[in-house]
Every structure is written in structure tokens, then in C-alpha cells.
C-alpha positions as CSV (number, residue, x, y, z in Angstrom):
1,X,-279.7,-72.2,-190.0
2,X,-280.3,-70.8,-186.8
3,X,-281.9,-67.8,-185.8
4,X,-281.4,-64.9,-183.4
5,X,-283.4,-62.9,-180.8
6,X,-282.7,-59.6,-179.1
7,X,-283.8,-59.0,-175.9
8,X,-283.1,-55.1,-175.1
9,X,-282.9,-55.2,-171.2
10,X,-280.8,-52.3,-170.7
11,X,-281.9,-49.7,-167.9
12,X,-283.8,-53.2,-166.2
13,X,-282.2,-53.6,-162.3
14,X,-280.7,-57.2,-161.6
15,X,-282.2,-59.8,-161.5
16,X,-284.3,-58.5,-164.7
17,X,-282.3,-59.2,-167.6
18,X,-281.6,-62.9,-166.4
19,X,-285.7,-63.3,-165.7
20,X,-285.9,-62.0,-169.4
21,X,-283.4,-64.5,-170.9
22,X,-284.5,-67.2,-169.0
23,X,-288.0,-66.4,-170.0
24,X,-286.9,-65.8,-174.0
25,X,-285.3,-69.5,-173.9
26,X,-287.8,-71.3,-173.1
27,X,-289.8,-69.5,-176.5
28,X,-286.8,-70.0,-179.2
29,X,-285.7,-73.9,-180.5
30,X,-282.5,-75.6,-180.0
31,X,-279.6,-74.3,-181.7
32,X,-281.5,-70.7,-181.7
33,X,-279.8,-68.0,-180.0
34,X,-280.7,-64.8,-177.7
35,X,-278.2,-61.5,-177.5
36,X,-279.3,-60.6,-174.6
37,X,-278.4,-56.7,-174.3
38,X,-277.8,-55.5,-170.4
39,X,-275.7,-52.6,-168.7
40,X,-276.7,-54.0,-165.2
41,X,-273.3,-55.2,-163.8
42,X,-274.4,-58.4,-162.2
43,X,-276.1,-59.8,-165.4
44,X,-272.5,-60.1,-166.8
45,X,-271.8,-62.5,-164.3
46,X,-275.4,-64.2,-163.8
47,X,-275.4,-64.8,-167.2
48,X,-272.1,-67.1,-167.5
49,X,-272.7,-69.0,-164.2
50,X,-276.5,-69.6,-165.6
51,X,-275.3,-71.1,-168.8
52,X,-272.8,-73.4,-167.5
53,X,-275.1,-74.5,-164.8
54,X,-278.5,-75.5,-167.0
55,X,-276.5,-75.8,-169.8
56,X,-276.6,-73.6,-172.4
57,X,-273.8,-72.5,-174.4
58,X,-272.3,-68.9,-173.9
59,X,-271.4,-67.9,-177.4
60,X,-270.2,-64.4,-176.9
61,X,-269.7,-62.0,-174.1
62,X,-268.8,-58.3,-175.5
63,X,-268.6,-55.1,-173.6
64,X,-270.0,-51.9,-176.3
65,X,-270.5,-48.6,-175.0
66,X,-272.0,-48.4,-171.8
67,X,-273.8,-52.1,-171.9
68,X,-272.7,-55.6,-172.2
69,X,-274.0,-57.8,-175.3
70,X,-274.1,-61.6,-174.6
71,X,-275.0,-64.4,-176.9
72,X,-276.6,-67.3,-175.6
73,X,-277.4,-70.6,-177.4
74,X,-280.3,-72.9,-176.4
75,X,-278.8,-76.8,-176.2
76,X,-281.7,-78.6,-174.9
């Protein structure tokens, strides 16, 4: 079964959340996921277009409250 990590980076100025992700990937196996937690308005988009470009699955994208919540799982 695969596990789950939160990274907290609300109140952290672009690019800081993506550095944290990135960062937290490289720690967790494949098929793990991060929800990466951000109210910066870039990361919403950084994180998609980083995903699809190394290759890592976007499993969820949610807006709560004042902060987005984003699920990512490692594929390789």
C-alpha cells in the first residue's frame, strides 16, 4: 500500500513550495505520494507543468480555504 507525505509550504513565496516537492520526491519510493500544501498562486500551476514534464502523476489538485492541496505521485 502506498504511503503519504505532507509538505506544509503555505506562507513559502514561489518558487519554494516546488523546491520543497521536488526535494520530498526524491526522499519517498515509487508509487508513494506527497500533498503538497501551498497558497502561493504560481505553485498551482508549477506544480501540473512539473509533473507532466519529469513525469510524475498529478493525482489531485483541490482548492480549500485560502490554500491549494495537490497530490503528487512518484512514477520513477
Amino acid at each position: 500500500m502506498s504511503q503519504r507525505t505532507l509538505i506544509d509550504a503555505r506562507n513559502t513565496a514561489c518558487p519554494g513550495p516546488l523546491m520543497e516537492l521536488i526535494a520530498g520526491i526524491k526522499l519517498i519510493e515509487i508509487g508513494d505520494e506527497i500533498e503538497l500544501l501551498s497558497n502561493d498562486p504560481g505553485t498551482a500551476g508549477d506544480v501540473p507543468t512539473w509533473c507532466s514534464k519529469i513525469g510524475h502523476k498529478l493525482v489531485s489538485k483541490t482548492k480549500v480555504d485560502d490554500h491549494w492541496s495537490m497530490v503528487v505521485s512518484r512514477e520513477k
